[in-house]
MMTF fields as JSON, N, C-alpha, C and O atoms, coordinates in Angstrom:
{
  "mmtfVersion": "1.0.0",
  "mmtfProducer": "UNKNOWN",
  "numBonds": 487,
  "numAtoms": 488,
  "numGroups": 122,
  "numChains": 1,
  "numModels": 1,
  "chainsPerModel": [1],
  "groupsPerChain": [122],
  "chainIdList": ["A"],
  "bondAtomList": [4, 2, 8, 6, 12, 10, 16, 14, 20, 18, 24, 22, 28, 26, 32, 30, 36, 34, 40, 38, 44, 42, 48, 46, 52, 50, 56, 54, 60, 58, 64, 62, 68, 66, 72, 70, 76, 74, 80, 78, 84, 82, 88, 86, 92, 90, 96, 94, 100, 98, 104, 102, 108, 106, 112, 110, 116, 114, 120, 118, 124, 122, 128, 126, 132, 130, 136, 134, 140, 138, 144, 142, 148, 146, 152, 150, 156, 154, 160, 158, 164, 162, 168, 166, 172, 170, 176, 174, 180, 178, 184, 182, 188, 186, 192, 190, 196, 194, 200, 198, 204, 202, 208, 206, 212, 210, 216, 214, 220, 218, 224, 222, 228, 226, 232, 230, 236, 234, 240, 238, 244, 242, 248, 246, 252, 250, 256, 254, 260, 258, 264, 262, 268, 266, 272, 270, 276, 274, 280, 278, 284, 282, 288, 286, 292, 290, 296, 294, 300, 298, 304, 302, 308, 306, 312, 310, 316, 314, 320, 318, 324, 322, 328, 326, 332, 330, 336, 334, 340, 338, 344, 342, 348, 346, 352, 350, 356, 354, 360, 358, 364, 362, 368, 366, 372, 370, 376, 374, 380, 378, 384, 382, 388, 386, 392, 390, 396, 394, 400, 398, 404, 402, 408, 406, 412, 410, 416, 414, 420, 418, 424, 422, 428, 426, 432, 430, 436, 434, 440, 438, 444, 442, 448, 446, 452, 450, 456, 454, 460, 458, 464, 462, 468, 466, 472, 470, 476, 474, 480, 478, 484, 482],
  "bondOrderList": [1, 1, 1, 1, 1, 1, 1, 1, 1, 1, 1, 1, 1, 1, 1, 1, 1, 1, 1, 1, 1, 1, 1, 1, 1, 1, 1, 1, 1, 1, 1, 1, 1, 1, 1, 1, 1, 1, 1, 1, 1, 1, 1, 1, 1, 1, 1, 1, 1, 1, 1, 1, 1, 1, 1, 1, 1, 1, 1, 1, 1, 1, 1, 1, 1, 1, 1, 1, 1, 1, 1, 1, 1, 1, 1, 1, 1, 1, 1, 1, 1, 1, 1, 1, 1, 1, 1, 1, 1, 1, 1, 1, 1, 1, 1, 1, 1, 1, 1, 1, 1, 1, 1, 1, 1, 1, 1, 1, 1, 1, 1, 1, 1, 1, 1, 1, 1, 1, 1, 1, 1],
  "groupList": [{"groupName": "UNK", "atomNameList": ["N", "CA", "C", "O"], "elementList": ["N", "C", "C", "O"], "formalChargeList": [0, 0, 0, 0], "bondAtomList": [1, 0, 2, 1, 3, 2], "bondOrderList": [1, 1, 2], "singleLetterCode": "X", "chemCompType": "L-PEPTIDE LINKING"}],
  "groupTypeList": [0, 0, 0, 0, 0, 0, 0, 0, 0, 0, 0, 0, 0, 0, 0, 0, 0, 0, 0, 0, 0, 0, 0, 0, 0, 0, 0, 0, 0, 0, 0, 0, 0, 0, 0, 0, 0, 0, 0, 0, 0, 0, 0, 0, 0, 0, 0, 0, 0, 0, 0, 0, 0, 0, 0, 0, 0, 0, 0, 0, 0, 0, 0, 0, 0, 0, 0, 0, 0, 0, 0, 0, 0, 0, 0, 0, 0, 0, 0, 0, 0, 0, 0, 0, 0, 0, 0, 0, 0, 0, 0, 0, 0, 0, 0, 0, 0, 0, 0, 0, 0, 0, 0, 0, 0, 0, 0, 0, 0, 0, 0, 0, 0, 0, 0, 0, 0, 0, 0, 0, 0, 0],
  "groupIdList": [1, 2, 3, 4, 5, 6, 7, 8, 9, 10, 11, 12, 13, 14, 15, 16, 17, 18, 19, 20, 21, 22, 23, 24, 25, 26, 27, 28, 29, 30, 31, 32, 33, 34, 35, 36, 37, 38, 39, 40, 41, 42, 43, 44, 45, 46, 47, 48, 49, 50, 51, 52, 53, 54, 55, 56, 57, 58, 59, 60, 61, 62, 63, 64, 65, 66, 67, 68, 69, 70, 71, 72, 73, 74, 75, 76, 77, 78, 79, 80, 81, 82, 83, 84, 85, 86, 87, 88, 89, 90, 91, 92, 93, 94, 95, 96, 97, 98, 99, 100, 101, 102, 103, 104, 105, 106, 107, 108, 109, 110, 111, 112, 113, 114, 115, 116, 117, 118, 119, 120, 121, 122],
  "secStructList": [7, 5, 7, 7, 7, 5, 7, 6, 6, 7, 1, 5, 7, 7, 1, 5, 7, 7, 6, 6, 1, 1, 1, 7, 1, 6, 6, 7, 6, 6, 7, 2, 2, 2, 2, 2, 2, 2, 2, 2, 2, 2, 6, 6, 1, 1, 1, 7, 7, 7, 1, 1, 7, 6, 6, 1, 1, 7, 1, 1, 7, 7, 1, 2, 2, 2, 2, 2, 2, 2, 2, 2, 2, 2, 2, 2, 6, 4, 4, 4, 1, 7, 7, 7, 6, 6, 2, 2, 2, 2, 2, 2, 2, 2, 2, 2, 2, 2, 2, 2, 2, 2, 2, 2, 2, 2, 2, 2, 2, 2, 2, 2, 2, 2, 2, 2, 2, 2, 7, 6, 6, 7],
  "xCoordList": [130.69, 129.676, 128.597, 128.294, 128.038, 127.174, 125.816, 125.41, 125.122, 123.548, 122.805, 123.019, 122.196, 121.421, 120.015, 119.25, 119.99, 118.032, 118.856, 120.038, 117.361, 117.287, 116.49, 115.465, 117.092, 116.104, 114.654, 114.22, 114.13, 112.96, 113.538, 112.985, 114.496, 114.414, 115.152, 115.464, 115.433, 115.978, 117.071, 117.484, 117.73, 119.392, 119.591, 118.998, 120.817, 121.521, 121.556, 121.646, 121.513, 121.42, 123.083, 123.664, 123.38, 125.123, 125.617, 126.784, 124.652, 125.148, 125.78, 125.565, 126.96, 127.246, 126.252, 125.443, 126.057, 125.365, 125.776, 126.904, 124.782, 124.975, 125.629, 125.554, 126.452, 127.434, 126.626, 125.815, 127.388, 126.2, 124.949, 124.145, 124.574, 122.962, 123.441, 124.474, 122.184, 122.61, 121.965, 121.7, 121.642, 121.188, 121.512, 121.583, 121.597, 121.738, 121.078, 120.335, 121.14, 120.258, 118.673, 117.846, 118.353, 117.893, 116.674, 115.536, 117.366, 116.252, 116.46, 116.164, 116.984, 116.931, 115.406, 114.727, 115.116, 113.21, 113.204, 112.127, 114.194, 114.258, 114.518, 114.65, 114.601, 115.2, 113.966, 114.466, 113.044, 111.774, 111.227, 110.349, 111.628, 111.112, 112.337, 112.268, 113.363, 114.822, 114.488, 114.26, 114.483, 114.207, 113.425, 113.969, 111.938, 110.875, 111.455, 111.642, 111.986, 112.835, 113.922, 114.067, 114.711, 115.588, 115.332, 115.952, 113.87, 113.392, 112.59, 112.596, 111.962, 111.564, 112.309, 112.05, 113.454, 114.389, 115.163, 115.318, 115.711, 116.18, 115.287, 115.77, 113.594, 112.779, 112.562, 111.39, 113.142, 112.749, 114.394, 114.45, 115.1, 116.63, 116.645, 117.56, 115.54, 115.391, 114.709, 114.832, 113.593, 113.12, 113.949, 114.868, 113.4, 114.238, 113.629, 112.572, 114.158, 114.398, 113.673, 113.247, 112.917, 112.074, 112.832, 113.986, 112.443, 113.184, 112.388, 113.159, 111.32, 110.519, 110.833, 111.227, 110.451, 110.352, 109.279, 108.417, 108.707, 107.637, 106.684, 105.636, 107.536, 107.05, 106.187, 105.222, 107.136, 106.38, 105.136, 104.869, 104.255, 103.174, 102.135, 102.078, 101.112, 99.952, 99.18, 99.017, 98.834, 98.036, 96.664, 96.283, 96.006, 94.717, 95.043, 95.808, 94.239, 94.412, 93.132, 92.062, 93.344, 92.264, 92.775, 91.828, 94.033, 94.025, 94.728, 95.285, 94.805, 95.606, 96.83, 97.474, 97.421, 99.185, 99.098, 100.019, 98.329, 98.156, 98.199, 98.867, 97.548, 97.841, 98.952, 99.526, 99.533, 100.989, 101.878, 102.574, 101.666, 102.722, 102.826, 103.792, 101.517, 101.393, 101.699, 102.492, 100.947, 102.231, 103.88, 104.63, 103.923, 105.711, 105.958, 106.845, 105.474, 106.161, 105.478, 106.055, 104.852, 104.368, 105.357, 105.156, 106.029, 106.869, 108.157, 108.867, 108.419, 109.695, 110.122, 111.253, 108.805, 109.001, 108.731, 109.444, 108.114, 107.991, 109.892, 110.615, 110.187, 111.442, 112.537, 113.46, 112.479, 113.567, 113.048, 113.848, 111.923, 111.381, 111.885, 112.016, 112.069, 112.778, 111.949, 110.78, 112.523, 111.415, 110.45, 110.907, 109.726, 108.403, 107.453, 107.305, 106.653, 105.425, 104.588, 103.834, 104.366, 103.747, 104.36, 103.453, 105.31, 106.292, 106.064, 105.929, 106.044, 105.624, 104.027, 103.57, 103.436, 101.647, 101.457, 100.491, 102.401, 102.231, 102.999, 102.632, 103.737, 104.445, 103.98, 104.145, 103.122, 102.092, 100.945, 100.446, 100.411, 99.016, 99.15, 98.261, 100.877, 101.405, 101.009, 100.042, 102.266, 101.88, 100.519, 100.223, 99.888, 98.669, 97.617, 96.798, 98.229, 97.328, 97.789, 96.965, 99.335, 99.905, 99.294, 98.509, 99.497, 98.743, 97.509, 97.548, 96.524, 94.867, 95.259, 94.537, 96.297, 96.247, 96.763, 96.468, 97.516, 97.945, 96.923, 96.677, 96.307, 94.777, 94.758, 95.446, 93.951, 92.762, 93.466, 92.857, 94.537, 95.372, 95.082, 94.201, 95.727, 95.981, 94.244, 93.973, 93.288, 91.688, 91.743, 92.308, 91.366, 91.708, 92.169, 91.452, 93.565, 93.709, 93.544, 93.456, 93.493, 92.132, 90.966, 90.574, 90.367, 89.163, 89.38, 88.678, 90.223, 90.589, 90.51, 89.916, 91.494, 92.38, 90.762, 90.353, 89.974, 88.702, 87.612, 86.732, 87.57, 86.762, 87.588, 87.035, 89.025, 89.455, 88.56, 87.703, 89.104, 88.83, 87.519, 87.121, 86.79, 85.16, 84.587, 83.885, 84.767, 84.499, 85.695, 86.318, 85.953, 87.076, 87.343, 88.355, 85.869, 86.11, 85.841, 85.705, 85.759, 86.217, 86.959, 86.992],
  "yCoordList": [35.42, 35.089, 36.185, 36.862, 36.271, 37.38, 37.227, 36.109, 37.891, 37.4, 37.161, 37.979, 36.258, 36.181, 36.16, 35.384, 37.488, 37.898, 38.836, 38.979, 39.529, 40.936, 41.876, 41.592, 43.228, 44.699, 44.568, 43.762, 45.362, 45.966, 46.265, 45.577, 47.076, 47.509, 46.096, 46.269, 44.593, 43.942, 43.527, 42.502, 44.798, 44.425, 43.604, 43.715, 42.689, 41.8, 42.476, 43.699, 42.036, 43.056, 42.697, 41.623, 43.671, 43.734, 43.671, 43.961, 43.254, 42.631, 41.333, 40.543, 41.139, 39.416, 38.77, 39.392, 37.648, 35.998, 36.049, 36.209, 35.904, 35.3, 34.375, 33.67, 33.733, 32.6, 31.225, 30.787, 30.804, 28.982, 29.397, 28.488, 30.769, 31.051, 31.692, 32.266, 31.29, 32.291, 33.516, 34.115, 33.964, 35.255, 36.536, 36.287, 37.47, 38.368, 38.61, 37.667, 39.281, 39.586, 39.916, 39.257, 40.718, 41.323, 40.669, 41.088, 39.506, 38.969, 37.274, 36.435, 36.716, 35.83, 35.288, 35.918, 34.365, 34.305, 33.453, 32.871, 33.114, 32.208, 33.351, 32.863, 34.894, 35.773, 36.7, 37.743, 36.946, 37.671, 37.625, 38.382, 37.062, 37.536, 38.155, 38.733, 38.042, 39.02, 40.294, 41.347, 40.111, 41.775, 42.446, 43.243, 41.947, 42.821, 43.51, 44.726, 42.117, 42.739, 43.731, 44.437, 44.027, 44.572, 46.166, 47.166, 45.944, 47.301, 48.237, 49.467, 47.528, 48.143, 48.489, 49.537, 47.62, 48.713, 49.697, 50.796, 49.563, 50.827, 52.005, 53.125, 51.793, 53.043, 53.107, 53.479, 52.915, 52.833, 53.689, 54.631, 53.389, 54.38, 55.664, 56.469, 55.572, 57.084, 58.209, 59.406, 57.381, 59.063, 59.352, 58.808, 60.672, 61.644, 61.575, 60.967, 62.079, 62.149, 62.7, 63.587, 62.466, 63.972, 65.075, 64.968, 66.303, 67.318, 67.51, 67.88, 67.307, 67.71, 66.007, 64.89, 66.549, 65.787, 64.991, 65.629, 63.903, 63.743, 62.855, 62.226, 63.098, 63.146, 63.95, 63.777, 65.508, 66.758, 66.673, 67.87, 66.056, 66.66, 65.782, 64.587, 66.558, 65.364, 64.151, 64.182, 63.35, 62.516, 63.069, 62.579, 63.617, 64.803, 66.316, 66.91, 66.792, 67.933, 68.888, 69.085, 69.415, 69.665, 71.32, 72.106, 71.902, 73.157, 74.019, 73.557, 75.116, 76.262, 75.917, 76.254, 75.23, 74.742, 73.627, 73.539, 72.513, 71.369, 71.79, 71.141, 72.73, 73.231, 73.836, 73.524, 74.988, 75.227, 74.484, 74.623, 73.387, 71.998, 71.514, 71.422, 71.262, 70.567, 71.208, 70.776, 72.9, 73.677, 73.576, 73.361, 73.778, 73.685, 72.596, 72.702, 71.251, 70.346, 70.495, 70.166, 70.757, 70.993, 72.028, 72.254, 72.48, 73.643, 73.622, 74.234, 72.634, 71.302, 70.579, 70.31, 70.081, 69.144, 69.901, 69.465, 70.688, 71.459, 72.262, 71.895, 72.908, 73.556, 72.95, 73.601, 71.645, 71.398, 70.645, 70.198, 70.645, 69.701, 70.974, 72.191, 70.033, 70.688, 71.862, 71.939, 72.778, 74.258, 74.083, 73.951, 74.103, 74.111, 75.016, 75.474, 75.381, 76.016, 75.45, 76.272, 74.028, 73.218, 73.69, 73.953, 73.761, 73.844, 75.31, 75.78, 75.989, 77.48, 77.946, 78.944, 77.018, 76.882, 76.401, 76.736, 75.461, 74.359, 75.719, 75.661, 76.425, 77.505, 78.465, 79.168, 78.954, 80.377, 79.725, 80.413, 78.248, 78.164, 77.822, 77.856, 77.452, 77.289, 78.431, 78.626, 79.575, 80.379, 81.145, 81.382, 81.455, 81.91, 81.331, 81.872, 80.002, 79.045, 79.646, 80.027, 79.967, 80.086, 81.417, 81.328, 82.694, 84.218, 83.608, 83.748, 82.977, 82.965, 82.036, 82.392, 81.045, 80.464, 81.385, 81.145, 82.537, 83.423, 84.528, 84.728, 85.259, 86.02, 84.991, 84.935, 84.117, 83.693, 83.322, 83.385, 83.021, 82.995, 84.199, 84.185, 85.21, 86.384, 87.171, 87.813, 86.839, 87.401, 86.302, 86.765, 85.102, 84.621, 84.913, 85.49, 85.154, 86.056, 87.237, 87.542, 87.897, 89.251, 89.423, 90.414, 88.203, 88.169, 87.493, 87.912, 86.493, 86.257, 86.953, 86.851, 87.949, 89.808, 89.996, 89.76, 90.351, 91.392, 90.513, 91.136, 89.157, 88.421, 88.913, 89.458, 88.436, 88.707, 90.203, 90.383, 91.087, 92.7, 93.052, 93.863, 92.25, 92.553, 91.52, 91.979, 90.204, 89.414, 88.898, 87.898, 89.67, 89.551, 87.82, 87.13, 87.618, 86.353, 85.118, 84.035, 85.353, 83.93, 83.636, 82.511],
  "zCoordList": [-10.585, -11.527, -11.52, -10.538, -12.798, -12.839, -12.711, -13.029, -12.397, -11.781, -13.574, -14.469, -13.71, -14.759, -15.183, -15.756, -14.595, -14.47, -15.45, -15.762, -15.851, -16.879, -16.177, -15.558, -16.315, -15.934, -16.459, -17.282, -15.918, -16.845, -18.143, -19.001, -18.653, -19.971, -20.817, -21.995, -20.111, -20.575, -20.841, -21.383, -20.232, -20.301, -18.716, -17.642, -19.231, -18.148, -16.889, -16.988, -15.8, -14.354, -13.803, -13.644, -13.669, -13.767, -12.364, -12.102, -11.339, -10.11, -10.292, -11.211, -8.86, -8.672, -8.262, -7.574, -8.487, -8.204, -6.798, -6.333, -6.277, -4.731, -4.477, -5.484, -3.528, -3.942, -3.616, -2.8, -4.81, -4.829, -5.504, -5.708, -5.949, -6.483, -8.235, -8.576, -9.087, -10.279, -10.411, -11.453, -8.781, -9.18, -7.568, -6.364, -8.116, -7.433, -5.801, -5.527, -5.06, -4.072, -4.283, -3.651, -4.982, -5.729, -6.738, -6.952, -7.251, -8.457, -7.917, -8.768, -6.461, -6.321, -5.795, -4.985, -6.237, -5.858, -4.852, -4.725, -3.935, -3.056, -1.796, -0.673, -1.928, -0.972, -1.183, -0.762, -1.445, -1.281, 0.625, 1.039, 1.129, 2.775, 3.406, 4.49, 2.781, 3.344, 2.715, 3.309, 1.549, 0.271, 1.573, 2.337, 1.702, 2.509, 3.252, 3.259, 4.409, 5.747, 5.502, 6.5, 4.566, 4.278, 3.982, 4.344, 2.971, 2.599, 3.633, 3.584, 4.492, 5.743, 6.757, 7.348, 7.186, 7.997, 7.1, 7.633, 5.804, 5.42, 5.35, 5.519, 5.035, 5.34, 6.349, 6.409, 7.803, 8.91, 9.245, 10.035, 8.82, 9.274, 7.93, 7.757, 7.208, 6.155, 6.858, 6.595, 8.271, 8.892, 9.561, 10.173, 9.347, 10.271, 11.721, 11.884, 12.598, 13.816, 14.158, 13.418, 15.869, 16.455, 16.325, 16.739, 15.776, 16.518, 18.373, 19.258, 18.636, 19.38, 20.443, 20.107, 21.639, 22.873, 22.728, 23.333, 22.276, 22.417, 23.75, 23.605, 25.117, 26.053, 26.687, 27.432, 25.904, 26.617, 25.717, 25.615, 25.037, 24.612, 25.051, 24.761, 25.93, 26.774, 26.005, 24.785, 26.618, 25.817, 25.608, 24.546, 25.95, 26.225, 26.289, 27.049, 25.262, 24.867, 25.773, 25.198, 27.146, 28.38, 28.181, 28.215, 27.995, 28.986, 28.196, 27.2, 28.432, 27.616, 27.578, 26.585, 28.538, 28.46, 27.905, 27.092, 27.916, 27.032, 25.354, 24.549, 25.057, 23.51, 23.177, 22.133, 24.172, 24.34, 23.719, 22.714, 24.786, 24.577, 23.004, 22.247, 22.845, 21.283, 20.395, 19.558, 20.289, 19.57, 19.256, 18.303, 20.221, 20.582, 20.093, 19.247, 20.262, 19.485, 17.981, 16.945, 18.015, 16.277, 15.704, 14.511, 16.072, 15.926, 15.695, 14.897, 16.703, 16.424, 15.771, 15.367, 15.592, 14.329, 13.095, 12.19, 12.784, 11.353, 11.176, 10.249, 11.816, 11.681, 11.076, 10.587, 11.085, 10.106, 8.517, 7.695, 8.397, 7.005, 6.271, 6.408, 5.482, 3.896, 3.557, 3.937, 2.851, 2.918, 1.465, 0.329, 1.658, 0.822, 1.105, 2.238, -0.022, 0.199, 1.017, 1.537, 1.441, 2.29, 3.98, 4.771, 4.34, 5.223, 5.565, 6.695, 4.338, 5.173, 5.312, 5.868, 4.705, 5.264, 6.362, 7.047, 6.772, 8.006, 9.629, 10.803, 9.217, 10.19, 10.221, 11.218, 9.034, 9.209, 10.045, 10.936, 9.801, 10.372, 12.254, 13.104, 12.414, 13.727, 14.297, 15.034, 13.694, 14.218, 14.379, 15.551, 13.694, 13.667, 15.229, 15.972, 15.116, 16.368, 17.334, 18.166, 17.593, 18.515, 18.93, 19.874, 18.398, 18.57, 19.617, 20.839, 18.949, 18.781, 20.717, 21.649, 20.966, 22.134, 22.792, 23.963, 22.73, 23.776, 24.107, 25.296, 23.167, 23.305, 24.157, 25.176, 23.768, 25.054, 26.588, 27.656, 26.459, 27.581, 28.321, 29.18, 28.07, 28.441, 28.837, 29.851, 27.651, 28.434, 29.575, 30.566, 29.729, 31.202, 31.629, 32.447, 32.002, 33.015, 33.405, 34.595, 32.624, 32.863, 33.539, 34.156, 33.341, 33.63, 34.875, 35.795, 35.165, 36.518, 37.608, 38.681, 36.94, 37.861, 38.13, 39.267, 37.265, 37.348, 38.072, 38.667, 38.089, 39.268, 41.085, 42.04, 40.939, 42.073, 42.466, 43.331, 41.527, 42.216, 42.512, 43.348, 41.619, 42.002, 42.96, 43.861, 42.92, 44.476, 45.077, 44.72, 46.014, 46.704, 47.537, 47.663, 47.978, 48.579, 47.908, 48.478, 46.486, 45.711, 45.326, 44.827]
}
């Protein structure tokens, strides 16, 4: 049996009748708390996946390797989204972060080296 609701544009909706119902899954008004449930786990099995660990990234963002981390998974997860002009704003501004966290990495330890050499006993 054929479901006997109408589309939006008014034509007959060319699904089967639920059995024992005269209407479809779909346009049955007695199945509106299944529909919900139904539409939220299918957008719930439409995301995609971590690419990224999201263990490795701290809950507090304190230290030069703490931003590291968050990079890297920001990095992870950007690498596979669909390529867009958005997608390559989001990987230039990664990288860019990433440069700007290794400078300052690298003057710390510089400046480390040059405390050691100039007070030896701190």
């Amino acid at each position: 049996m054929q479901c006997k609701a109408k589309t939006r544009k008014g034509q007959p909706c060319q699904a089967q009748a639920r059995a024992g119902r005269r209407y479809c899954f779909m346009h049955d008004p007695g199945s509106g708390r299944s529909r919900a449930i139904a539409r939220k786990r299918g957008g719930q099995r439409n995301r995609p996946m971590h690419a990224g660990d999201p263990a490795t990234v701290p809950a507090k963002v304190r230290t030069l390797g703490d931003v590291l981390a968050v990079l890297d998974y920001s990095l992870a997860e950007a690498m596979p989204l669909e390529n867009s002009i958005q997608r390559g704003r989001l990987l230039i501004a990664i990288c860019s972060t990433f440069i700007e966290a290794i400078k300052v990495g690298e003057l710390e330890q510089r400046l480390t080296e040059l405390e050691r050499a100039i007070l030896p006993n701190s």
